[in-house]
Structures are given as structure tokens and as C-alpha cells.
C-alpha positions in Angstrom: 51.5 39.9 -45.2 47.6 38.8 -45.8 48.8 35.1 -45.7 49.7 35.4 -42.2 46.6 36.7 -41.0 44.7 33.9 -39.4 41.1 34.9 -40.6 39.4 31.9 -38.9 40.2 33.3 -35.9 39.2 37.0 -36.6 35.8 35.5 -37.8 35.4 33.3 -34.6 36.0 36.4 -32.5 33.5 38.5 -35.1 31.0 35.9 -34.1 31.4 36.2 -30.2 31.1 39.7 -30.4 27.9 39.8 -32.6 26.2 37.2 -29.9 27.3 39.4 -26.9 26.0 42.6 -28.4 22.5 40.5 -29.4 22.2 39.3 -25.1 23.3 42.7 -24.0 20.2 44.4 -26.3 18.3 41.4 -25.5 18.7 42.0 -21.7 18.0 45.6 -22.1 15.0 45.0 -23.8 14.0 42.6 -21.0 14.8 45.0 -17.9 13.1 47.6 -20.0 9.8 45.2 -19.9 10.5 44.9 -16.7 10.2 48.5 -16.1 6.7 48.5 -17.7 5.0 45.4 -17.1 3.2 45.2 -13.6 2.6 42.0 -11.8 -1.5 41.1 -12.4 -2.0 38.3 -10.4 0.1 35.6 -8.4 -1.1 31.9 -9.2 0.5 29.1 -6.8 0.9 25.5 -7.7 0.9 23.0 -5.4 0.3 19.4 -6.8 -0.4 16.1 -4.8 -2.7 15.2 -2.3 -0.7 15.8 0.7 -1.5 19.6 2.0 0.7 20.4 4.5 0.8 23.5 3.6 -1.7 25.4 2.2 -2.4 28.4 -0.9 -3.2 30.6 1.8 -0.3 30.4 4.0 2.0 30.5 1.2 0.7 34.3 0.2 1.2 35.3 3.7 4.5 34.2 3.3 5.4 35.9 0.3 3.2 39.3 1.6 5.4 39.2 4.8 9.0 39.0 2.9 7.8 40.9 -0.2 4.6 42.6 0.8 1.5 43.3 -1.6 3.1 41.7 -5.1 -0.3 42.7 -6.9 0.5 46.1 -8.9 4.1 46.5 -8.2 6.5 46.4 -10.9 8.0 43.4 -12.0 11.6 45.3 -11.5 10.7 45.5 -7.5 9.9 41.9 -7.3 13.0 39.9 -6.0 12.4 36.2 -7.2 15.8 34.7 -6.0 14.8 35.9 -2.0 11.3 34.4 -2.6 12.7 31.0 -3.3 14.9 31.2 -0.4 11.9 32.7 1.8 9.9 29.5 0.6 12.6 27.3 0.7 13.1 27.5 4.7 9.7 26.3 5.7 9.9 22.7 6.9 7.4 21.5 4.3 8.6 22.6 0.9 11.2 20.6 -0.5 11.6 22.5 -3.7 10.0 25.8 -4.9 10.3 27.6 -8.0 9.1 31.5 -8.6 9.3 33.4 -12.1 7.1 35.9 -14.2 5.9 35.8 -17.1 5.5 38.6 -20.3 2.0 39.0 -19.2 2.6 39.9 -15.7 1.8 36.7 -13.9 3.5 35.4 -10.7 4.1 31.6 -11.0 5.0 30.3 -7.9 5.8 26.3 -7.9 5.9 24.2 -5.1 6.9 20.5 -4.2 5.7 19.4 -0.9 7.9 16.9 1.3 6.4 13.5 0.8 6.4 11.5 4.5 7.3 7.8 4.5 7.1 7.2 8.0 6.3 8.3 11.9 8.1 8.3 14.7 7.2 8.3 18.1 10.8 7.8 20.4 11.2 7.1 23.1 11.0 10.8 24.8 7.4 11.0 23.5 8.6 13.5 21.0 6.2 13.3 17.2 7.9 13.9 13.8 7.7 12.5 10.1 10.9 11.1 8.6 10.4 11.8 4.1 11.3 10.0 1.4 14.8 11.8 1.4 15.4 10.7 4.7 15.1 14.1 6.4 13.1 14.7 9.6 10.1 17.0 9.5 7.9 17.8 12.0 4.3 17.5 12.6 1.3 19.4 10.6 -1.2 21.3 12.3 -3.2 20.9 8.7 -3.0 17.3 7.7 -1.6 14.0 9.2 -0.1 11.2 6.6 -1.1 8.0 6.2 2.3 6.7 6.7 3.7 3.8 8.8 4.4 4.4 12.4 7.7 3.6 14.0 7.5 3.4 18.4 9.5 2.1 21.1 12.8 1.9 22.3 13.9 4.9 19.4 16.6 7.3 20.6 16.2 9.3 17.5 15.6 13.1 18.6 14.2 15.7 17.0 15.2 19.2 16.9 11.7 20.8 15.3 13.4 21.8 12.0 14.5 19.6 8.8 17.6 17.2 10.0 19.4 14.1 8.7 18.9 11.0 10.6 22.0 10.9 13.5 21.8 7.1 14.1 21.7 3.8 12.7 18.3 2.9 14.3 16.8 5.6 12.4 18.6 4.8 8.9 17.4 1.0 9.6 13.5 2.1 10.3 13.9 4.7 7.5 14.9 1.9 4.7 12.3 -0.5 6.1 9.6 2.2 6.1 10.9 3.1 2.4 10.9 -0.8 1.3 7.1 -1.6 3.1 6.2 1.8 0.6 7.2 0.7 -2.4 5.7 -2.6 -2.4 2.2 -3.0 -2.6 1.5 -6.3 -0.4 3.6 -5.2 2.4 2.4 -1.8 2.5 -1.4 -3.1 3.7 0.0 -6.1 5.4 2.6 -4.1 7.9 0.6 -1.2 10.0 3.6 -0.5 12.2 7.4 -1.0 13.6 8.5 -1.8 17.0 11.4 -1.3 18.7 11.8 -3.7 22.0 14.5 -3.7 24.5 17.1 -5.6 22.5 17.2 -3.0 19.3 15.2 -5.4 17.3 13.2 -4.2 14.9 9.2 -5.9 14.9 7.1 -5.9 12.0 2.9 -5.7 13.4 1.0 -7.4 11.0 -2.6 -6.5 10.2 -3.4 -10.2 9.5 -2.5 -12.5 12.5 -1.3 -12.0 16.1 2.0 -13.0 15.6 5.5 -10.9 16.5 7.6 -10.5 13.2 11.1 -10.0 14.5 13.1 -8.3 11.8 16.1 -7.5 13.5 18.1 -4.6 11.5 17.4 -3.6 7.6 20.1 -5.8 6.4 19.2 -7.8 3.3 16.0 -6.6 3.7 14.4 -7.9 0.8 15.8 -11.7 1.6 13.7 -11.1 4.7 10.7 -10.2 3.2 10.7 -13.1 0.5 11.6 -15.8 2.9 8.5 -14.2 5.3 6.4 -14.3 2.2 7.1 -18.1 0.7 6.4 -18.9 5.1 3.0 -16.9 4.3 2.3 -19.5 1.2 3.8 -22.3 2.4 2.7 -23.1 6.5 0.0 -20.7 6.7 -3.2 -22.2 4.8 -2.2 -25.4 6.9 -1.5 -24.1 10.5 -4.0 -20.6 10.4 -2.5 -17.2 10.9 -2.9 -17.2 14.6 -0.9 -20.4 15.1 2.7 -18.9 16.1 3.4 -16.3 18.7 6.6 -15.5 16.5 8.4 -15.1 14.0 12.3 -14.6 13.9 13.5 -13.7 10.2 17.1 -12.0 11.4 18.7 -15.5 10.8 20.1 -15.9 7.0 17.6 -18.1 4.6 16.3 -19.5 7.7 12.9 -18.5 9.6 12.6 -19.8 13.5 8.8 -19.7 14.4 7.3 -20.3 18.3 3.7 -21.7 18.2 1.0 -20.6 21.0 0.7 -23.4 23.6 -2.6 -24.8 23.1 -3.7 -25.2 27.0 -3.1 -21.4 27.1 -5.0 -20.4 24.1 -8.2 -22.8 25.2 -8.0 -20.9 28.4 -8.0 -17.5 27.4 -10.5 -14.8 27.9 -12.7 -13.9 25.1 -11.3 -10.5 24.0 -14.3 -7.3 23.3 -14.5 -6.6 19.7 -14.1 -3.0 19.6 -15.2 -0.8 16.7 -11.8 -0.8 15.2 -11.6 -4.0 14.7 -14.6 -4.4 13.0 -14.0 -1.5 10.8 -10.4 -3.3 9.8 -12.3 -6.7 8.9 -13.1 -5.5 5.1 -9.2 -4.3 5.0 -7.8 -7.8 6.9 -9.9 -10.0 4.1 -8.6 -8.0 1.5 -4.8 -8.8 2.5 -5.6 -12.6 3.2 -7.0 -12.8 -0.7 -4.0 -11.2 -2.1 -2.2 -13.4 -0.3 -4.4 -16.1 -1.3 -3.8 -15.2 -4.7 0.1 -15.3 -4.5 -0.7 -18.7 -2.9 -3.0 -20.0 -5.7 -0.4 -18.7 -8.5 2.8 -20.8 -7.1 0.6 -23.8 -7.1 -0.9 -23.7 -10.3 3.1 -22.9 -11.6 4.4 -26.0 -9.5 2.0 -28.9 -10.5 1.6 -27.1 -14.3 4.6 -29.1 -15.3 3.8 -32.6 -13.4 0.3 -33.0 -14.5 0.2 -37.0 -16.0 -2.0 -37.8 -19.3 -5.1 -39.5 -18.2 -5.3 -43.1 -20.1 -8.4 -43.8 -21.2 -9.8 -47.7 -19.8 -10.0 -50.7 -22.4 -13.7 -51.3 -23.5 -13.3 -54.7 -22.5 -13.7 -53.8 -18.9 -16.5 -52.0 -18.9 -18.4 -55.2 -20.3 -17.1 -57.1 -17.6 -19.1 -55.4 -14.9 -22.5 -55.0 -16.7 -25.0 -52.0 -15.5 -27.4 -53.2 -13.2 -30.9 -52.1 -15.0 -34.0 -51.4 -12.8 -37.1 -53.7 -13.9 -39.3 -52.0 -15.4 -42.6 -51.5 -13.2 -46.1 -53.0 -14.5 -48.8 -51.0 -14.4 -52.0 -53.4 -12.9 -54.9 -52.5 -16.1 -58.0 -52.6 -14.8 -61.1 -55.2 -15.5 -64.3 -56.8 -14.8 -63.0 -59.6 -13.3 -60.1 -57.1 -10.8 -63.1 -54.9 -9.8 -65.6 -58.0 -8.9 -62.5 -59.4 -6.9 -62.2 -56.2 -5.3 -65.8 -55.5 -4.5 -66.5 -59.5 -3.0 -64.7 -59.4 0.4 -67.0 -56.5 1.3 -69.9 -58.5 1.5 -68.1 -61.3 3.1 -67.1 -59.5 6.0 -70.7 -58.3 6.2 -71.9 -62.5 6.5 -69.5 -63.6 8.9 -70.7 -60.6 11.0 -74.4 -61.7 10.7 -73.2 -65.5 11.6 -71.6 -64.5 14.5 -74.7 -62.8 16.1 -76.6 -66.1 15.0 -74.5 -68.2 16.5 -74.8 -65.8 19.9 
């Protein structure tokens, strides 16, 4: 009869129950802290450098859902609505609320982090993030983000939205791939949209047009752009071509300035702007410099020929012409009497001349 008794089994089930009577107490012990402990303070965290939202607007929220969290009971504090509350503002991607043993409020916050801005072509402003969401403007703090205008028929809605079409998903990569890399993000200052869905790439450096096209193979693009940068631009200058097509595969079609046009064109005014972006156009041309110098120094590292040293032999043929050497006149008797006789000579032949008048 006891041999048929599966005691692994009765022990396994001993064991469950033992654990679920430890979290029941455990959880009774905790509401029962609950019941006791007050909240002391709130603290909210709100890292980055980005404030689109700020400490104090975040306590009004939570004092209009929850009302004055300070000396209430923890029990009466509902953390899962806070999040939610928190949540649905346009500017918090993430937020996290819990309490500690010691009464305090920790409320966590990740802020949406803008890649780019959009200006379409209904003059409506919004942000597109990193997640590729739309979010609109701040009242509190504008990004230093790329900026997307022209023909864009992206709308916005004023709350959080996915991107609806494929000009906004191709802007949104190409903001996203001009962020990540360090070069392109100080070179390119903007994107363009012109009449024929292109997408244009303005340069901070040079006056040229950078046609992109679409963000297809997007990073073929960019290193074909970049070997043109090392390659034709320390010979031609970066104001030579009006523009430059990449949308063609492994294959860049340029159109220079005609010359007669550019001799006759007006002198443009300077205007503060432009002087202020001198220090930041310099810096890009040495980077680029930089790349420049590093590909040349790889290409001809290999090629470089041993110098052979000349035979001795010909160096005797053509011998080194010496300079005399100068005398220095010494000074006698018989130098200073031959330098001190024509005086008085000149004196006679004065005298016979007034004789002989």
C-alpha cells in the first residue's frame, strides 16, 4: 500500500503550498505597510537634455489625476492610473511610478527624443522621433534636429501618430541615418522636397543641390557622395557644380555652373548668419580634409619606391665651384704716400693753369 504512494509528488505539492502561504503573508505584510506608511515626498526623474516637459508640469499632472500625493497613505495612491495619466502626454515615451519602504514617490520619466522637423506643405509644424512617431511642437524647448520642407503631404493630427506615407518613412530613415553619423550630421542642415518627389540634401559647405531621390540604399548614396567629396573636390572647389544627382546606382551625374554666369553675378550681402556659420563651415571642410589626407596617405603607402643612393664617382665629375678667397689690402708706408701724392698734384696743375691764364 505505501509503495504505491508517489511521495515525490506529495513533496512537490508540500512545496507549492509552503511558497503560496509565504507570498500570501508576505502580501499581507506589504498591504499592512501600506496601511501605515504615508507618502513623504514625490521625487521626479527626468534625464537628458531635452526638456520638453518640465518637473513642474509633471506635478500638476499627477495633482490633477491624483490630487495632493504628500501625506496620503500609500494604500490611496493608484500607481497603475499614474503611469497611464503620464503616459498620454505627447512627450513621454515611457514612465515608470513606484514607492518605496520609506514613503517616497519615484516617478521615472523617458522623454521622446526628436530626429527631425517637418514643415509640409500645409504649413503645419511637428517633430517626427526616433521611433518614427509624430509629435507636435514644444512651447518649452525646440530641438536641434534636421528640418524636412517642401512638397511634404504628411499631415499631422496634433497627437502621437505613425507616419501614413512613404515620403515620410523615406525623410524619417534619412533624418535617422544623417543622426547617427557624425560627418553627415554637420554637413547636411536640411531636406527638400521639389516638385518631382525627390529628396535634396542642403549642404552647409558649397552651393550645390544634392539630389537624393528616395532612402533606398541609402548608405551606397552617401559613400559614393563622400569618395566625390575626396576625389573632385580639392581639384574643382566646392562651389563648382550646381548639382549633384546620386539616385542613379554606383554612378554620380554632376552639372557645373556656367562660368559667363557666375563672372556676372551680383555680389551677394554677407548677412550675420553667415558669418556666424564660417567657424562651423571650416570645421566640416577639415574633417573632410582629414578623410581626404587619410585615403592618400593609405593609397601611395604601398607604392612608395626605395630611394637609390648616386655613385661617388659622379659627384667628382662635376667639382664644387669654390669662391676665391678675398685679400685683405695691409696697409704701409709706401700705400699711404701713394695715397696722399695725387692731392698735391691736383693742387699744381690748378696753380699752372692760372699761370698759364
Amino acid at each position: 500500500m505505501l509503495r504505491s504512494v508517489n511521495w515525490k509528488m506529495i513533496l512537490k505539492c508540500f512545496a507549492w503550498l509552503v511558497c503560496l502561504a509565504g507570498v500570501v503573508v508576505l502580501m499581507s505584510f506589504i498591504s499592512v505597510k501600506k496601511r501605515e506608511v504615508k507618502c513623504m515626498k514625490v521625487e521626479i526623474l527626468i534625464p537628458g537634455a531635452d526638456n520638453f516637459i518640465e518637473r513642474e508640469e509633471i506635478d500638476a499632472l499627477l495633482k490633477q489625476g491624483q490630487g495632493q500625493l504628500v501625506g496620503r497613505n500609500l494604500e490611496q495612491i493608484n500607481i497603475h492610473e499614474i503611469e497611464e495619466t503620464l503616459k498620454a502626454n505627447p512627450y513621454i515615451a515611457f514612465a515608470k511610478v513606484f514607492v518605496d519602504m520609506d514613503g517616497v514617490l519615484q516617478v521615472a520619466i523617458k522623454q521622446r527624443q526628436p530626429v527631425l522637423r517637418v514643415l509640409n506643405a500645409g504649413g503645419q509644424d511637428y517633430y517626427i522621433d526616433s521611433n518614427g512617431l509624430k509629435m507636435p511642437m514644444s512651447p518649452n524647448f525646440t530641438a536641434n534636429v534636421l528640418v524636412a520642407s517642401g512638397n511634404i503631404l504628411e499631415g499631422f493630427s496634433g497627437k502621437v501618430d505613425t507616419l501614413l506615407t512613404p515620403m515620410g518613412a523615406d525623410l524619417y530613415k534619412a533624418a535617422l541615418f544623417m543622426k547617427k553619423d557624425t560627418l553627415w550630421d554637420a554637413q547636411i542642415e536640411q531636406l527638400f522636397v521639389n516638385d518631382k518627389h525627390d529628396i535634396e540634401l542642403v549642404p552647409r559647405v558649397g552651393n550645390q543641390r544634392i539630389i537624393l531621390g528616395n532612402a533606398d540604399s541609402l548608405e551606397t548614396k552617401m559613400n559614393n557622395l563622400l569618395a566625390f567629396y575626396k576625389q573632385a573636390m580639392p581639384t574643382v572647389g566646392w562651389n563648382a557644380y550646381k548639382t549633384i544627382n546620386l539616385k542613379y546606382t554606383n554612378q554620380i551625374v554632376c552639372e557645373k555652373y556656367d562660368s559667363l554666369a557666375v563672372k556676372k553675378a551680383k555680389p551677394v550681402q554677407v548677412d550675420s548668419t553667415a558669418l556666424a556659420g564660417k567657424a562651423i563651415d571650416s570645421a566640416i571642410k577639415r574633417s573632410i580634409q582629414d578623410e581626404i589626407k587619410k585615403a592618400a596617405a593609405a593609397s601611395s603607402a604601398p607604392t612608395a619606391k626605395p630611394v637609390v643612393p648616386k655613385p661617388a664617382a659622379a659627384a667628382t665629375n662635376k667639382p664644387a665651384a669654390t669662391k676665391p678667397a678675398e685679400k685683405t689690402p695691409v696697409k704701409t708706408a709706401a700705400t699711404t704716400a701713394a695715397k696722399e701724392k695725387p692731392k698735391p698734384a691736383a693742387t699744381k696743375e690748378k696753380t699752372d693753369t692760372k699761370k698759364n691764364k
